[in-house]
TIVOMI-346035 format. One record per residue: residue number from 1; residue in one letter; x, y, z of N, C-alpha, C, CB in turn. Coordinates in nm, 4 decimals, decimal comma. Glycine has a CB too. Example, Ala and Ser with C-alpha at 12.3 -4.5 7.8 and 13.67 -1.06 7.14 Angstrom:
BEGIN
1 A 1,3190 -0,5690 0,7800 1,2300 -0,4500 0,7800 1,3200 -0,3300 0,7800 1,1308 -0,4473 0,9046;
2 S 1,2850 -0,2250 0,7080 1,3670 -0,1060 0,7140 1,2900 0,0030 0,7870 1,4084 -0,0598 0,5725;
end
This chain:
BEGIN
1 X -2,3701 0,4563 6,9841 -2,3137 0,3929 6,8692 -2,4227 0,3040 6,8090 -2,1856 0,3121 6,9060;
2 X -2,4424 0,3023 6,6978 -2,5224 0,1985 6,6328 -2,4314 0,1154 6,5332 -2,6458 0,2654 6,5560;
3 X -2,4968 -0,0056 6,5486 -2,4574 -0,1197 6,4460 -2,5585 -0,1567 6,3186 -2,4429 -0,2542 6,5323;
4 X -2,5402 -0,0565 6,1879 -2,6247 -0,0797 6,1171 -2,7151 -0,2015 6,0891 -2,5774 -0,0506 6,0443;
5 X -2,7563 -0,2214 5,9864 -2,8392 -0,3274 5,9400 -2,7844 -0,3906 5,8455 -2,9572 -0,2929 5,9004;
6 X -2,6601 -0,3644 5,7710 -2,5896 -0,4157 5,6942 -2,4812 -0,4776 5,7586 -2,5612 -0,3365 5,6087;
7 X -2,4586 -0,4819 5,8607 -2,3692 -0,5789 5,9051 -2,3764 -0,5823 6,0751 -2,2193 -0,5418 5,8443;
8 X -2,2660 -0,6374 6,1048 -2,2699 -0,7024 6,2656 -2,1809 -0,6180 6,3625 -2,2045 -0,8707 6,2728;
9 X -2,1377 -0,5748 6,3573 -2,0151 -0,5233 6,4432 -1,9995 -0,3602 6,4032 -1,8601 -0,6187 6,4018;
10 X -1,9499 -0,2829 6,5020 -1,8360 -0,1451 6,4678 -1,7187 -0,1560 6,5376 -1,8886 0,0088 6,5120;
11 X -1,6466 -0,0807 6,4897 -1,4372 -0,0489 6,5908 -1,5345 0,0452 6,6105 -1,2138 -0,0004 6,5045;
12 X -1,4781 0,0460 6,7408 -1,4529 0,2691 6,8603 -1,3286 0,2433 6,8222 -1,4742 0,3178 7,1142;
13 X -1,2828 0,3332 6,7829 -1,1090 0,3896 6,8068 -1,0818 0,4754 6,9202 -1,0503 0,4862 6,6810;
14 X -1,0016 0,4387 7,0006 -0,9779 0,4969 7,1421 -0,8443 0,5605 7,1264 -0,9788 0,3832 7,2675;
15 X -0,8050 0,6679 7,0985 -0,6895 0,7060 7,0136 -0,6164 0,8196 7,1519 -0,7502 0,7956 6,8303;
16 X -0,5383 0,7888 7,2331 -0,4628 0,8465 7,3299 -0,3893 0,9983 7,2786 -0,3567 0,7332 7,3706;
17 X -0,3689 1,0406 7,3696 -0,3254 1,1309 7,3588 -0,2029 1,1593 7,4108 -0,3961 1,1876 7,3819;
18 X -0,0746 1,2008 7,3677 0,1058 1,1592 7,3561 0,0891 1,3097 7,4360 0,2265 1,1371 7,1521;
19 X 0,0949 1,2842 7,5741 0,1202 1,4253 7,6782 0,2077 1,4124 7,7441 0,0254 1,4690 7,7755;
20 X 0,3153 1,4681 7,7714 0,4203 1,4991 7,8818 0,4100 1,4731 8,0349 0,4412 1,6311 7,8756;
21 X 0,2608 1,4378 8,0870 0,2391 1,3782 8,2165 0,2660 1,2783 8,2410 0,1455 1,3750 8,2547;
22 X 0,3624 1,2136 8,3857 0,3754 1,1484 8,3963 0,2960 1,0879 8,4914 0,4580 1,1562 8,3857;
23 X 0,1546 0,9943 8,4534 0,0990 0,9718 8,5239 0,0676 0,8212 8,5675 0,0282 1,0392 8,4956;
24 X 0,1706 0,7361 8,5153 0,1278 0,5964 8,4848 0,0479 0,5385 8,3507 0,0477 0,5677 8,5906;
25 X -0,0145 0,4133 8,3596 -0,0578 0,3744 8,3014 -0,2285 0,4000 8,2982 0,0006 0,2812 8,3152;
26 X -0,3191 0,4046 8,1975 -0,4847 0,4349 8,2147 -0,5534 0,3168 8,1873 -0,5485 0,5494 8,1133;
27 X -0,6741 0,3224 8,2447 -0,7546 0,2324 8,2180 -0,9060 0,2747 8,1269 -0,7729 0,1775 8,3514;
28 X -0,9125 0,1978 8,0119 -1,0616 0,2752 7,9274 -1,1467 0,1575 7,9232 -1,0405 0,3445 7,7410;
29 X -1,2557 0,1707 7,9376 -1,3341 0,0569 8,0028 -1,4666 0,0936 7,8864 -1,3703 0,0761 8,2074;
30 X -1,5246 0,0086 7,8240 -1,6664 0,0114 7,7337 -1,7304 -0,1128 7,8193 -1,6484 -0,0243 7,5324;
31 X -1,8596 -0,0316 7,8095 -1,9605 -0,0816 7,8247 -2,0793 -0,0696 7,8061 -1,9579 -0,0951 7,8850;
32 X -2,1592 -0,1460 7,7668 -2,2773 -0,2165 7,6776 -2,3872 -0,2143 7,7684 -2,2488 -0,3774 7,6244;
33 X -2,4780 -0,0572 7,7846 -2,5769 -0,0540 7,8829 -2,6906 -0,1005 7,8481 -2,5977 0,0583 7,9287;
34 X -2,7557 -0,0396 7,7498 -2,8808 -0,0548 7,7034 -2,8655 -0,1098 7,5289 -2,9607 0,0976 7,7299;
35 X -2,9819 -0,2198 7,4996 -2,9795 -0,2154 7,3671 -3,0831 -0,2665 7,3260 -2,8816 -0,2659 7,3122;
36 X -3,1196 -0,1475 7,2266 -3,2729 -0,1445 7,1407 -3,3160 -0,1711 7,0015 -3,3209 -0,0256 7,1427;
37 X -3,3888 -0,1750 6,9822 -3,4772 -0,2530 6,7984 -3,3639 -0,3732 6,8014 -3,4587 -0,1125 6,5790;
38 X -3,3377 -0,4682 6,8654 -3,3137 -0,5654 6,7860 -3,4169 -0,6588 6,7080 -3,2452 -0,6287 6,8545;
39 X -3,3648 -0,7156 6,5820 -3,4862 -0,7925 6,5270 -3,5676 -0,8510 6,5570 -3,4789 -0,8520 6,4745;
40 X -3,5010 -0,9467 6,6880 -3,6152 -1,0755 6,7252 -3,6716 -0,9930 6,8431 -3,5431 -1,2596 6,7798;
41 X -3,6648 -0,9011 6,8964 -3,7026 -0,8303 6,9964 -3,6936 -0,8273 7,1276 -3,7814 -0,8258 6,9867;
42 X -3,5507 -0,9102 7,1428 -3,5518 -0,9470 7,3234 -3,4691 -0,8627 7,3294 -3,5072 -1,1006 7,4055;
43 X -3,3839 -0,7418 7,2423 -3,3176 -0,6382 7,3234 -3,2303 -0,6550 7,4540 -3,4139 -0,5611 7,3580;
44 X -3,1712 -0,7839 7,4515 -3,0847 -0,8388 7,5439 -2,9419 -0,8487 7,5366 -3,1204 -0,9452 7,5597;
45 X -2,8449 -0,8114 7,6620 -2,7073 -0,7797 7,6670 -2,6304 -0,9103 7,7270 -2,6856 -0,6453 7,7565;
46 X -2,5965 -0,9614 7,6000 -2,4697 -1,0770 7,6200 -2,3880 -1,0527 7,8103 -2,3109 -1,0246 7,4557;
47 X -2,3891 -1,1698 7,8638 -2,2856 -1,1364 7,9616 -2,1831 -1,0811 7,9351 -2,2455 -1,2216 8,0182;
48 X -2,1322 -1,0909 7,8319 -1,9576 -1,0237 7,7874 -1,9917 -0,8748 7,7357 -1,8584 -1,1275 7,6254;
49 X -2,0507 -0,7680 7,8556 -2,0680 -0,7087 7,7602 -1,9978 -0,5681 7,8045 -2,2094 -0,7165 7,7206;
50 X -1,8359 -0,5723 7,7970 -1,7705 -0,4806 7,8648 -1,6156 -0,5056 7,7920 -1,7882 -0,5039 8,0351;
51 X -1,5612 -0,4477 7,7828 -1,4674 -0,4578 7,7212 -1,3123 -0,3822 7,7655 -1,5225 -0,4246 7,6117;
52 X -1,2073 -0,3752 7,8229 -1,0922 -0,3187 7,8163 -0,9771 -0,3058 7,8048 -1,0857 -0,2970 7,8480;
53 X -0,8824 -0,1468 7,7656 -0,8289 -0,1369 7,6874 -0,7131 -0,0610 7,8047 -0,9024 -0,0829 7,5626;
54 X -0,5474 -0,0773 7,7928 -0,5008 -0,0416 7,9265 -0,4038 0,1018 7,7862 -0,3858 -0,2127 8,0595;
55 X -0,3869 0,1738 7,8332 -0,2614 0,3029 7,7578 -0,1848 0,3535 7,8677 -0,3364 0,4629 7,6761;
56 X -0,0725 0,2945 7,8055 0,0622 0,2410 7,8522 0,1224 0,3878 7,8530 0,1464 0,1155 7,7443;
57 X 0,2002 0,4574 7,9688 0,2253 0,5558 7,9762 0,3962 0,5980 7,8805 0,2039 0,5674 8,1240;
58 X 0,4499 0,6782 7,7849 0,5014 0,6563 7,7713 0,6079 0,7594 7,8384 0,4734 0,6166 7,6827;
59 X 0,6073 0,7857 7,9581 0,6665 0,9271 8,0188 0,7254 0,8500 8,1493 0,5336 1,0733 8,0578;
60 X 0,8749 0,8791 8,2045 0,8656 0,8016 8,3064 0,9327 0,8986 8,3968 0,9224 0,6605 8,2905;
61 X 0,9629 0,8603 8,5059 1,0032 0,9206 8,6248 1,1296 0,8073 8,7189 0,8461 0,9507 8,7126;
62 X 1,2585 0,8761 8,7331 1,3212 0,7644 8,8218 1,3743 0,8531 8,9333 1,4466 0,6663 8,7448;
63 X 1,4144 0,7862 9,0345 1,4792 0,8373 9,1698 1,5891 0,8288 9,1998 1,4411 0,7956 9,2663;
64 X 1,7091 0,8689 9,2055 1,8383 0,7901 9,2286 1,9094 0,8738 9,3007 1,9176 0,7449 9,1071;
65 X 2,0072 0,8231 9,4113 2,0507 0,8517 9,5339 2,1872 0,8354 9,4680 2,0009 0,7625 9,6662;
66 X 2,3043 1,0021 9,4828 2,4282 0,9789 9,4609 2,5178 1,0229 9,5412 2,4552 1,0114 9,3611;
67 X 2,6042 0,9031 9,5929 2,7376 0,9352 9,7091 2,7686 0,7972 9,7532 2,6949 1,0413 9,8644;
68 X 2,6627 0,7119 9,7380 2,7129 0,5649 9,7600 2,7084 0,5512 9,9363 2,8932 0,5409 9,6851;
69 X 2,8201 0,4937 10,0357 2,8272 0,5043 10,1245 2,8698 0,6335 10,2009 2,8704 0,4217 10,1308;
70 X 2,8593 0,7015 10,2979 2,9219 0,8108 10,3781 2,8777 0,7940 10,5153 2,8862 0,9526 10,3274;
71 X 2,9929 0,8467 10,6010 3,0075 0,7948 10,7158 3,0143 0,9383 10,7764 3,1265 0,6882 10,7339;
72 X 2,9353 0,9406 10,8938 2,9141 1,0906 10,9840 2,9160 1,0314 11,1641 2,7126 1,1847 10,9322;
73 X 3,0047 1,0866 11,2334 3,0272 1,0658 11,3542 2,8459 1,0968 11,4453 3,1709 1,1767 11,3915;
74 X 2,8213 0,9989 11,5126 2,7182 1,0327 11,5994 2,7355 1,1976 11,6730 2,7191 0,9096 11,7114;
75 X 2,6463 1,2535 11,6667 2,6110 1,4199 11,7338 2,6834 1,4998 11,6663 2,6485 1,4568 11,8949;
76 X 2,7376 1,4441 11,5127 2,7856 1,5745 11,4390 2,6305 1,6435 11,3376 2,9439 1,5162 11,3148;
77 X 2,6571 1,6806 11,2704 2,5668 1,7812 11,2070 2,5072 1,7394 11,1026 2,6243 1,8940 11,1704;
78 X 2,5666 1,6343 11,0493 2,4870 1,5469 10,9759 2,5559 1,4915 10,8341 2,3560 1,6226 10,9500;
79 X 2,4847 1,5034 10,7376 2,5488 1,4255 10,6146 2,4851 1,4226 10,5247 2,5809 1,3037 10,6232;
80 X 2,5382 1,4912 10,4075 2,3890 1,5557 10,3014 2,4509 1,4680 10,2046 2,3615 1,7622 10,2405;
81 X 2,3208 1,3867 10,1469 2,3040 1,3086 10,0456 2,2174 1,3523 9,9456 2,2701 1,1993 10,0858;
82 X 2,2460 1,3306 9,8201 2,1795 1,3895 9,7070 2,0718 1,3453 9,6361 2,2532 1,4033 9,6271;
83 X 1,9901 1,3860 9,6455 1,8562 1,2702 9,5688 1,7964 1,3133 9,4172 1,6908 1,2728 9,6811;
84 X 1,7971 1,2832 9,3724 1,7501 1,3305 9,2372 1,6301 1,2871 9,1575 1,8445 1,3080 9,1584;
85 X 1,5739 1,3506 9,1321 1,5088 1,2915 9,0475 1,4957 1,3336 8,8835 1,4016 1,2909 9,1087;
86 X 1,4739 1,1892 8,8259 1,4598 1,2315 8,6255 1,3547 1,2045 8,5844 1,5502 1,1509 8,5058;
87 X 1,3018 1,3015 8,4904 1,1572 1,3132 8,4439 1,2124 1,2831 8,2565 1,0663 1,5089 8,4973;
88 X 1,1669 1,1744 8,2238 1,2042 1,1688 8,0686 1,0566 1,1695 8,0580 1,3042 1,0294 7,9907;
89 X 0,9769 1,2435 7,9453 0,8651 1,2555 7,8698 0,8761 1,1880 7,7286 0,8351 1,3956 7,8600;
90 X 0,8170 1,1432 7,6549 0,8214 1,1440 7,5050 0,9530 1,1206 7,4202 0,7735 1,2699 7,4668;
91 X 1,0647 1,0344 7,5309 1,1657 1,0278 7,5248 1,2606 1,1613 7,4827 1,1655 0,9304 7,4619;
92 X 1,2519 1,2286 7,5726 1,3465 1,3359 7,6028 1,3494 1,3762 7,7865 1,2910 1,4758 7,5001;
93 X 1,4800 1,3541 7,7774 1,5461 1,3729 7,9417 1,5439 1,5021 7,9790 1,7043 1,3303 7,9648;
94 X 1,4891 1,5266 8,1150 1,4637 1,6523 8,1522 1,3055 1,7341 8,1015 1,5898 1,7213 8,0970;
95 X 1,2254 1,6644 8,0503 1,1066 1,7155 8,0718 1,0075 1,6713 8,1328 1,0690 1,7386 7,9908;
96 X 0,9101 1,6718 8,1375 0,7453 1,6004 8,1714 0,6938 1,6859 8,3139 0,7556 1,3871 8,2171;
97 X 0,5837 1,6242 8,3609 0,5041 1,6813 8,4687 0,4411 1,5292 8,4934 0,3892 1,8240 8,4250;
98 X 0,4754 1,5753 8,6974 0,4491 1,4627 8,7789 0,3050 1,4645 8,7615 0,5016 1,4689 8,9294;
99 X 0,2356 1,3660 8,7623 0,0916 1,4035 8,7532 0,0503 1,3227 8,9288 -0,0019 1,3190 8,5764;
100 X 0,1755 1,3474 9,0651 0,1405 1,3308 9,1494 0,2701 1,3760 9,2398 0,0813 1,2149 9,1451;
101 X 0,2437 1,3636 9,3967 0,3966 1,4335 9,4477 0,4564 1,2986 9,4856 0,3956 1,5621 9,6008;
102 X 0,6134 1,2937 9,4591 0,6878 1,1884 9,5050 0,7301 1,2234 9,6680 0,8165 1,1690 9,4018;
103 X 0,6999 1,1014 9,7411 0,7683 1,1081 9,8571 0,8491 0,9945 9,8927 0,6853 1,1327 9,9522;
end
């Protein structure tokens, strides 16, 4: 990136991308490695020279357990409880992709 000679500063636009993964939240991180021709010639990097930006996932995932309490005699066969899970993407229920396995 260069910062012309007509002025002081540029925007990066860091512009996300609206995907159906549900992967959490991201982290985008800039940083300010090297910097050359400045005028007075010390070509030197401010301590502050890093910057970040968090994109907020908008896809979610919930878990929910339905039957409430149930009661099964010791050495019977057991007791099936229902677990579910909901994947809302892009605000619509019933879509997206785990972008990991739930356990």
């Amino acid at each position: 990136m260069t910062i012309p000679d007509t002025g002081n500063s540029v925007n990066l636009v860091v512009t996300p991308v609206d995907d159906t993964l549900i992967e959490g939240s991201e982290t985008v991180v800039v940083q300010i490695t090297t910097v050359t021709n400045l005028l007075d010639g010390s070509d030197t990097i401010d301590a502050t020279n890093t910057a970040t930006g968090i994109i907020e996932d908008n896809d979610t995932a919930t878990v929910s357990i339905v039957g409430g309490t149930t009661a099964v005699t010791e050495g019977a066969a057991g007791v099936n409880l229902q677990v579910t899970l909901n994947l809302t993407a892009n605000g619509v229920a019933g879509t997206g992709t785990l972008a990991t396995t739930v356990t």
